[in-house]
C-alpha positions, 0 to 999 in steps of 0.5 A: 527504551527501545529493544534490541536483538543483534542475530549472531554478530554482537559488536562485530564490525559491518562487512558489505552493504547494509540496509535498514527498514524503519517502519513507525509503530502504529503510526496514524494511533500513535499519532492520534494519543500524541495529539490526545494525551488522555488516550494514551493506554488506551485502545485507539482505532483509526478508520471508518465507523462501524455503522457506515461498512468502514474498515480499521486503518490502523489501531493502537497496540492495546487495541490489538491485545483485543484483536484488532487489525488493520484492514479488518471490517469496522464491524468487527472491530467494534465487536472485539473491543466495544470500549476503543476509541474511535478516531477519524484520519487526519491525513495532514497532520499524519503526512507533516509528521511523516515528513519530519521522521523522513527528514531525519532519515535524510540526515543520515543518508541520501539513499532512501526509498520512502515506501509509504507513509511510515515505512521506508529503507535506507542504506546505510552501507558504509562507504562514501555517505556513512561513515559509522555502525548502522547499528550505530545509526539505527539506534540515532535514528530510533532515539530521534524520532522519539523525540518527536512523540512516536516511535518506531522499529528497526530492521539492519540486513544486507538486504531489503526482503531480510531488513524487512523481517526483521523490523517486524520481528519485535515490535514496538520499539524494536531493533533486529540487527542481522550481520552478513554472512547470518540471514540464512540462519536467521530465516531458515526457522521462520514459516513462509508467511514471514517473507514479503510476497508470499501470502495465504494462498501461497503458503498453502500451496507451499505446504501441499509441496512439503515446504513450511519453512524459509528454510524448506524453500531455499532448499527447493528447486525454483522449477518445482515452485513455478506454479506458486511463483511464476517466473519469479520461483527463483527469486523467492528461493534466493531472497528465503537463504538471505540472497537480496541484491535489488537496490533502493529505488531512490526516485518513486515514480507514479505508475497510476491515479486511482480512486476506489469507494466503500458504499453504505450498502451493497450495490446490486444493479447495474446502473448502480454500479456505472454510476460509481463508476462515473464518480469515481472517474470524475477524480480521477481524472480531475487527479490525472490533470492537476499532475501532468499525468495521462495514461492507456491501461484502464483498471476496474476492481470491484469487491463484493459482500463475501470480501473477495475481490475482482479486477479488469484491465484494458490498454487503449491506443492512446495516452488519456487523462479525459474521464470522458474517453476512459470512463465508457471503457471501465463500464464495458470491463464490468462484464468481466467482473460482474454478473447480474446477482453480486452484490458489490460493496466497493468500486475502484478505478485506475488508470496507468501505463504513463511512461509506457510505449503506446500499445493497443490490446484487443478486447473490445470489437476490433481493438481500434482506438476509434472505437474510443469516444471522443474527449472535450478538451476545451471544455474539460480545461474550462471545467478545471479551471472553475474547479481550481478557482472556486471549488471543485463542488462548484461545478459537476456535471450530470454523470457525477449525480447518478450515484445516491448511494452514501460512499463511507469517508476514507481518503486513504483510499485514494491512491497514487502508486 
């Protein structure tokens, strides 16, 4: 039985708009014991092996009892629970039954902003496609899905940033209802950390300013919270007293292409870490083709042995999609990044800015875009279209061999954002 909280407004009729996140518990352990049934009840982590620097992507509920989480170094997962078992990603069978849940979300209402492959809001605001409770609708949902083998928790607000704290308030299994007119009650208690966006760093400096609560910063002035937030101090302010009026984004567009890579061991010359680069920017420009898509911002990100992270970007004068032209402008970033000494544990590389203006950005010499090598059109479509009959492995070229350090296996590391 799914459990339920209905804050401040037991059986009271929905007034206004109404938003819910469902978000599947679990989802990628939760889908490996419904494909496993002798793994039910046990802990199940889903991710990179230890011996091979991966990391959890996602772990069952009685391997978090352990402490077990997501994101978390295989490492130290193996030492936390010895006994888990440890599962390989199967993105295929993750992505049909992803499909499955989105469809029933579909069934209930067209507006639906699918935020990743288990999360996503809904509008549910009664009016001209929903015509009952989304509470009402919630729990249909909820009930559905189960049906499949999985399940998942709800959030019901009037807004996005709300609905979201709210599904991760009982978890699994959980449905947090939240009546308009009762957010601000329903935040106020709740630490900072709880709202989407704020994350460590940022709750220190909120406590270095007095404010430990949602309720102590939707009281604060959005001009003494600028050095936390930007220009985005006032929205914070507004969303921690339950004001969130940004509507669902129905049509997801890629913004970028990027591939990053976790190595076997550190990375700690140079020439290593070009050849990385070279790999990496291989698919993604193989990516960039098989989708139409070509862009001008170049991203280079590097994480190092201490886990912290660097990033770089630079526009060029053109829409690109050639790793020829984009790969020498990701090795000249590196000195921005990276000093002779870092030890270097993961290599990343993106590209963006599709549907943007073509601008130029000063980084380089003088900026020109004559400064870019010249691309091979004919031979890059030559080359993907042997690659699309027989394979990609079939033909590489020079750059793609450089690189002898193992990479660990995690295609979620791939991204399309």
């Amino acid at each position: 039985m799914e459990s339920s909280r209905d804050i401040l407004g037991a059986q009271r009729e929905w007034q206004g708009r109404a938003v819910l996140l469902m978000d599947l518990d679990a989802f990628f352990a939760s889908v490996e014991q419904l494909d496993h049934p002798q793994w039910r009840g046990k802990p199940v982590i889903v991710g990179g092996q230890a011996g091979k620097r991966g990391v959890v992507s996602t772990c069952s509920y009685e391997a978090r009892a352990f402490g077990v989480r997501s994101a978390m170094p295989s490492s130290t997962a193996a030492r936390l629970c010895p006994q888990a078992v440890w599962v390989e990603p199967h993105f295929k069978r993750y992505r049909e039954l992803s499909a499955a849940v989105m469809g029933i979300l579909y069934d209930e209402s067209p507006l639906l902003e699918q935020v990743s492959i288990d999360e996503a809001f809904l509008d549910v605001t009664p009016g001209r496609f929903v015509r009952e409770s989304p509470v009402a609708i919630a729990a249909r949902i909820q009930q559905r899905v189960s049906q499949l083998g999985i399940t998942c928790s709800i959030g019901v607000a009037s807004g996005k940033s709300v609905a979201k704290i709210a599904s991760d308030l009982d978890k699994p299994r959980g449905l947090t209802v939240v009546y308009p007119g009762s957010e601000q009650a329903f935040l106020a208690p709740m630490e900072v950390r709880a709202m989407p966006g704020i994350g460590k760093q940022s709750a220190l400096k909120l406590q270095a300013l007095g404010i430990r609560t949602l309720g102590d910063l939707a009281a604060a002035q959005p001009a003494q919270l600028k050095g936390v937030f930007g220009v985005n101090a006032a929205a914070f302010v507004h969303r921690a007293a339950g004001i969130d009026e940004r509507p669902l984004v129905t049509e997801s567009e890629v913004k970028s292409i990027s591939n990053e890579r976790t190595f076997t061991r550190d990375l700690t010359s140079r020439a290593e870490i070009e050849a990385a680069i070279d790999y990496l920017g291989c698919m993604v420009g193989r990516r960039l083709r098989k989708q139409g898509l070509a862009g001008h911002t170049v991203t280079l990100k590097l994480r190092y042995s201490d886990l912290s992270s660097r990033t770089a970007q630079h526009s060029i004068g053109s829409q690109v999609d050639d790793e020829s032209v984009f790969i020498p402008v990701a090795k000249q970033l590196l000195g921005q990044v990276w000093r002779p000494g870092d030890s270097v544990r993961l290599v990343g590389i993106g590209i963006g800015g599709f549907h943007e203006k073509d601008q130029q950005m000063e980084l380089f010499g003088d900026g020109s875009a004559e400064e870019l090598p010249a691309g091979n059109p004919a031979l890059v479509s030559a080359a993907d279209k042997v690659r699309d009959r027989f394979g990609d492995g079939k033909l590489v070229f020079g750059r793609q061999l450089k690189l002898t350090v193992e990479t660990t296996a995690n295609p979620n590391r791939d991204a399309s954002s």
